[in-house]
C-alpha positions in Angstrom: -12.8 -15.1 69.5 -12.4 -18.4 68.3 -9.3 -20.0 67.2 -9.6 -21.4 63.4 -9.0 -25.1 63.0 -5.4 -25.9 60.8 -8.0 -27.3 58.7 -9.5 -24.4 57.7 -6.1 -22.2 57.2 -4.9 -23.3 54.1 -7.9 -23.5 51.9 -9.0 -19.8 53.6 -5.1 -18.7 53.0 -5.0 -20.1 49.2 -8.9 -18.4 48.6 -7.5 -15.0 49.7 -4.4 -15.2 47.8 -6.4 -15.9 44.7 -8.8 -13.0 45.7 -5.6 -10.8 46.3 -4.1 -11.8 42.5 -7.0 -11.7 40.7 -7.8 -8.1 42.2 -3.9 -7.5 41.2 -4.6 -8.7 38.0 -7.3 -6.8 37.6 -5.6 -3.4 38.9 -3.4 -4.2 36.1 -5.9 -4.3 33.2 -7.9 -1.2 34.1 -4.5 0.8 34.2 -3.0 -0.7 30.7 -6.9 0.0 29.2 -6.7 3.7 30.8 -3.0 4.3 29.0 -3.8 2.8 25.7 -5.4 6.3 24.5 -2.3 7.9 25.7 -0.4 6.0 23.9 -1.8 5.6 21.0 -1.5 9.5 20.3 2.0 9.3 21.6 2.3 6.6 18.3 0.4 8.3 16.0 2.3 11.6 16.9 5.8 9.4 16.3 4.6 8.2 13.0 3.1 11.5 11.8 6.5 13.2 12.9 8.6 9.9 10.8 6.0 10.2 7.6 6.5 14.4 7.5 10.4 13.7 7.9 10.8 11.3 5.1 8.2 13.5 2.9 10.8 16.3 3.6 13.5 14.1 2.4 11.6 12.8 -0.4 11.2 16.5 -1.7 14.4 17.2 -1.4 15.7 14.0 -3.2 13.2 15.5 -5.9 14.9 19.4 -5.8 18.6 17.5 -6.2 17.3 15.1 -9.1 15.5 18.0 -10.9 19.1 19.9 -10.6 21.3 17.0 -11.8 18.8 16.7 -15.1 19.4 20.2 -16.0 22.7 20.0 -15.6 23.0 16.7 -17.6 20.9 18.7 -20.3 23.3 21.5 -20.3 26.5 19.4 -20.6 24.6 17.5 -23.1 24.0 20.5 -25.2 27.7 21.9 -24.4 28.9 18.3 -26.3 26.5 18.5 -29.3 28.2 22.0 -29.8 31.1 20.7 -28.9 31.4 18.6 -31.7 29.6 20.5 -34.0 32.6 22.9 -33.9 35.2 20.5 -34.9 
């Protein structure tokens, strides 16, 4: 087996460790691309959950508001009669 010249060592050392990052790199890619479905239902499951949640609060905002009218109509009417009697 024959020993390498120094001259060869660095340019073979700085060839494999560009060979070793971009396989890294590319490791890296393939496993991001693989998760994005994941976590794009995981999103979509986080907004759905926020947009049902505020259309619950929305209806109730709507119930309360619906109340307070009536009530204003019924004080309303109580102060029409109200000074109707005097």
């Amino acid at each position: 087996m024959a020993v390498p010249d120094s001259g060869d060592f660095w340019p073979n050392l700085f060839s494999g460790g560009v060979g070793a990052a971009l396989g890294a790199l590319g490791t890296v890619v393939v496993a991001v691309l693989n998760r994005q479905p994941a976590m794009a239902s995981l999103v979509d499951a986080r907004i759905r959950t926020l947009i049902e949640s505020y259309e619950r609060h929305v209806g109730d905002l709507q119930r309360q508001i619906r109340q307070l009218e009536s009530k204003v109509d019924m004080l309303t009417r109580a102060l029409e009669e109200a000074g109707d009697r005097r």
